[in-house]
C-alpha positions as a Markdown table, in Angstrom:
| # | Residue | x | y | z |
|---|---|---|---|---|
| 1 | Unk | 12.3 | -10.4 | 8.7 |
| 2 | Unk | 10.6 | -13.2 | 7.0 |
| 3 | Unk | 10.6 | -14.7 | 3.8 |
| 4 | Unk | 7.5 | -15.8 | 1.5 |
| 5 | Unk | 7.9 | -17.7 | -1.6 |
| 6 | Unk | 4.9 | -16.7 | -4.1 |
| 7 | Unk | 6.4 | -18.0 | -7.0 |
| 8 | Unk | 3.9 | -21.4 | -6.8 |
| 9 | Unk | 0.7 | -18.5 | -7.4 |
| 10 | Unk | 1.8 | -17.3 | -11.2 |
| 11 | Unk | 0.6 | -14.2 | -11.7 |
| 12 | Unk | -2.2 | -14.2 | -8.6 |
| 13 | Unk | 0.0 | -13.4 | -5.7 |
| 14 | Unk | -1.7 | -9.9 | -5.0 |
| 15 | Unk | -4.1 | -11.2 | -2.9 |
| 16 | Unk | -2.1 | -13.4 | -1.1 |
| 17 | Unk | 1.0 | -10.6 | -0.7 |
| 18 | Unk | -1.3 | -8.6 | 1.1 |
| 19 | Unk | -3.2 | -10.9 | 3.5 |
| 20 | Unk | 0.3 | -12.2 | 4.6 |
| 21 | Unk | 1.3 | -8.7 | 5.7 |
| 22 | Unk | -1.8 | -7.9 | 7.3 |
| 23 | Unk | -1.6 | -11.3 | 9.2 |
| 24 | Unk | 1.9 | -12.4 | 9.5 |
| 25 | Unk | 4.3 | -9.7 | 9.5 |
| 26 | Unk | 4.3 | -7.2 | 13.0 |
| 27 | Unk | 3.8 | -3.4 | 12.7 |
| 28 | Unk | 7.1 | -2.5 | 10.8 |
| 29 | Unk | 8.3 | -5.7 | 10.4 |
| 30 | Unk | 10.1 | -6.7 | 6.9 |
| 31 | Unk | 8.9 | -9.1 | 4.6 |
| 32 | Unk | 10.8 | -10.8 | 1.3 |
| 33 | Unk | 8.5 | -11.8 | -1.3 |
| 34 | Unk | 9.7 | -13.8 | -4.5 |
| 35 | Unk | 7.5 | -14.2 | -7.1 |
| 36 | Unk | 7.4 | -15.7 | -10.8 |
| 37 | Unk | 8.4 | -12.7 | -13.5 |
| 38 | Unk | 6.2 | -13.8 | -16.0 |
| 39 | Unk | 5.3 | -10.3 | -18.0 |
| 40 | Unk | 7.4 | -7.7 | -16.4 |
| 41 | Unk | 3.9 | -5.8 | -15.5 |
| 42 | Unk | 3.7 | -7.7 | -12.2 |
| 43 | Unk | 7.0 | -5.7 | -11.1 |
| 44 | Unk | 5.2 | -2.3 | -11.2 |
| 45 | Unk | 1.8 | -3.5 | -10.4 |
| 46 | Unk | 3.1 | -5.3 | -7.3 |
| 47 | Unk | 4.6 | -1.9 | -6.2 |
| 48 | Unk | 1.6 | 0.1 | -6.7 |
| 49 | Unk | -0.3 | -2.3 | -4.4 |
| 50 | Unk | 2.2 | -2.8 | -1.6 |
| 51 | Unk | 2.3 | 1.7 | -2.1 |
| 52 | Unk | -2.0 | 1.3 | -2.0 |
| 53 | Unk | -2.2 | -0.3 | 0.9 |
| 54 | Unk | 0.2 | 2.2 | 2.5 |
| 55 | Unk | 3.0 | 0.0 | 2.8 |
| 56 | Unk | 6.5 | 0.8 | 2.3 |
| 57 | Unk | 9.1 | -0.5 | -0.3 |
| 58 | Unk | 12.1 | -0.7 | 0.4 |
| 59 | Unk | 13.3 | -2.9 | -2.6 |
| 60 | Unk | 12.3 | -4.5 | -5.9 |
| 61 | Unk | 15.1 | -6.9 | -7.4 |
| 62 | Unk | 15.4 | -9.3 | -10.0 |
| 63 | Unk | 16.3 | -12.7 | -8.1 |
| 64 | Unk | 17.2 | -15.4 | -11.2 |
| 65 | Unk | 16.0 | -15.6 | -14.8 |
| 66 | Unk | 12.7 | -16.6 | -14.2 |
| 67 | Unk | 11.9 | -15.0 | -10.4 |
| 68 | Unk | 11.7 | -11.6 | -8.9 |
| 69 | Unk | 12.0 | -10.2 | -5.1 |
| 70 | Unk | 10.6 | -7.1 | -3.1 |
| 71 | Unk | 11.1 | -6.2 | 0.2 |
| 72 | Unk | 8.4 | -4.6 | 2.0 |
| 73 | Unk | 7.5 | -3.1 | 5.3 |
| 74 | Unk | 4.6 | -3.0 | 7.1 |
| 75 | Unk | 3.0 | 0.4 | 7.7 |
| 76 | Unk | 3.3 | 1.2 | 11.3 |
């Protein structure tokens, strides 16, 4: 299990979310990613692309006032 910290990207992390779990995380492997709130439309839109790329989450929690935190799995 690692842990990415996003929250420096604002609202561009996407990208970023995705080339780390192509390239760091091992088949199945877990990966924490925090990211910056912002408008709450980055919650649901970063689940639809971790689902898109056939990914699995396995949680989606709000971290602090300002920061949020999903847990994802790599596809297999």
């Amino acid at each position: 299990m690692k842990r990415y910290d996003l929250r420096h990207l604002k609202d561009d992390f996407y990208d970023k979310m995705l080339t780390i779990i192509k390239k760091d995380l091992s088949k199945k492997e877990v990966g924490i990613f925090i990211f910056e709130i912002g408008d709450f439309s980055h919650i649901q839109k970063s689940a639809d692309v971790v689902k898109k790329a056939g990914h699995e989450l396995l949680n989606s929690l709000k971290f602090n006032e300002a920061d949020w935190t999903i847990v994802v799995r790599k596809k297999g």
